[in-house]
N, C-alpha and C positions, 0 to 999 in steps of 0.2 A: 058482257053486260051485267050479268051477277056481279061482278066486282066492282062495277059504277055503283049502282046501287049500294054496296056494302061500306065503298065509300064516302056516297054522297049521306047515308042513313049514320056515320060517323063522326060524321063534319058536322053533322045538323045536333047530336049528342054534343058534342063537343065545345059550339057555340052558345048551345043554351045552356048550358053547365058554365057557362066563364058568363054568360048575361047574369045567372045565379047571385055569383059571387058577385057581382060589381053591388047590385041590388038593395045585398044584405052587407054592404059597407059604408056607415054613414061619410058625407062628406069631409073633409076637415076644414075648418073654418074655424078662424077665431071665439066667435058667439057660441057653436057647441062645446069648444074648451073654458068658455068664462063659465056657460050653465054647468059645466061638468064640476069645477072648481066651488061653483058656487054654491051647487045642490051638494059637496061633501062636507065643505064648511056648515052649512045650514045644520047638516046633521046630527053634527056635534053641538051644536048650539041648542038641538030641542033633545037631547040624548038620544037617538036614534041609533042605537046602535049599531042596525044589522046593516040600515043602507051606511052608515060611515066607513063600514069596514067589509063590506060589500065592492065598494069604489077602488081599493085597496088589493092589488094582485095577491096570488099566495105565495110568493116569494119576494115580495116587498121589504123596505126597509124604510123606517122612520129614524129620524133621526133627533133629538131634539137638543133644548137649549147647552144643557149639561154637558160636558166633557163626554161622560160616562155613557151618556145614552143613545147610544145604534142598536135598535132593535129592531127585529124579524117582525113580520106582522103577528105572528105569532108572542112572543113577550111585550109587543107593544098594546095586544088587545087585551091579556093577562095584567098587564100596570093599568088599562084604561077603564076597565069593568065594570071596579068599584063606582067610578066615578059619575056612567053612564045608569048603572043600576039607582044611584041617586037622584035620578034626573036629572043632573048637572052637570055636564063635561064640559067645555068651555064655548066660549065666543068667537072667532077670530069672523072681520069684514074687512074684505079689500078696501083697499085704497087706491091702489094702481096694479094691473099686471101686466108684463110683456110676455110673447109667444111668442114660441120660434119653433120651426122644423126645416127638416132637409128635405126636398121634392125628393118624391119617389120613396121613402122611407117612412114607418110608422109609429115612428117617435115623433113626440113632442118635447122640449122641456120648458119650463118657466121661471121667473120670477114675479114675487109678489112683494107690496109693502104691506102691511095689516096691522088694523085698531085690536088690539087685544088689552086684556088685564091687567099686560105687563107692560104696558105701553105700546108704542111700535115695534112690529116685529118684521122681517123678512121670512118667507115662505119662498123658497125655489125645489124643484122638481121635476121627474121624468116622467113622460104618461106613455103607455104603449095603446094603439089602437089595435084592437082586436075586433074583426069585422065591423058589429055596428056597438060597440061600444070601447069605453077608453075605460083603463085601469092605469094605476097608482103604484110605480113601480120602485118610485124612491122619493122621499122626503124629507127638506130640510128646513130644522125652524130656527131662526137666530132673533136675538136680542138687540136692539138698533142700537150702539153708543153713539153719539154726534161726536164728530171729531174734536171739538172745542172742549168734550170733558174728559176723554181717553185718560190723560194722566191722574186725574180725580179716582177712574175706576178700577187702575190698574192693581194699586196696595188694598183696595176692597177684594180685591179676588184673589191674590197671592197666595194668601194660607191654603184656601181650600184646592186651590189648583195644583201648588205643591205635594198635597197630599196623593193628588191623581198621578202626578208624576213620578213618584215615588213607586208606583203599584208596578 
């Protein structure tokens, strides 16, 4: 009889410790990955520093337009500072994104089109779910060339690129 008891007071542990967990893991859904996406962008947009790079894992990596630039979250938040300390870090506004994940797994990743400064850009990335929030675990930002001018851009970039080659 003791040992009913000790099992059934185990099971009862047990089940309300995995209810816990379900609880304290938001759903995944499209709409919480657009607001998730959204509200980082935003924050760069009003220089927010702490929630833009808040969103951001601590072993993240951005990437940007540059050859040269895959940075740790850590040298990415050291080049971004300045810019945030001015109140100015940039703009970027969706245009379209797609999502995508594997069932049973808590990754996401995406792509984005985005109105930026520099015209259209591409935005794609990995997001990990970690119970009831999503982190920013890799980022990539590219420069849109329309296929109709590639040849136009090509000899525009050659020197500088060469140089990167070089290294």
């Amino acid at each position: 009889m003791r040992n009913l008891i000790f099992l059934l007071i185990t099971l009862q542990i047990l089940l309300s410790s995995c209810q816990t967990v379900k609880q304290n893991t938001i759903a995944f859904n499209k709409e919480n990955v657009n607001q998730f996406l959204d509200s980082w962008h935003k924050a760069a947009s009003e220089a927010n520093y702490n929630n833009y790079f808040d969103a951001m894992d601590k072993v993240s990596v951005f990437v940007g337009t540059d050859a040269g630039e895959v940075w740790s979250k850590k040298q990415f938040q050291d080049f971004s500072k300045p810019f945030f300390d001015k109140g100015k870090a940039w703009s970027f506004k969706k245009i379209e994104r797609n999502i995508y994940t594997e069932k049973g797994t808590n990754f996401i990743w995406f792509d984005e089109i985005l109105d930026t400064w520099m015209g259209v850009c591409r935005g794609s990335g990995v997001l990990k779910q970690i119970g009831n929030k999503f982190v920013i675990k890799h980022y990539v930002l590219s420069i849109t060339i329309p296929n109709e001018i590639v040849n136009d851009v090509i000899p525009l970039k050659k020197d500088k690129e060469a140089k990167y080659l070089d290294k």
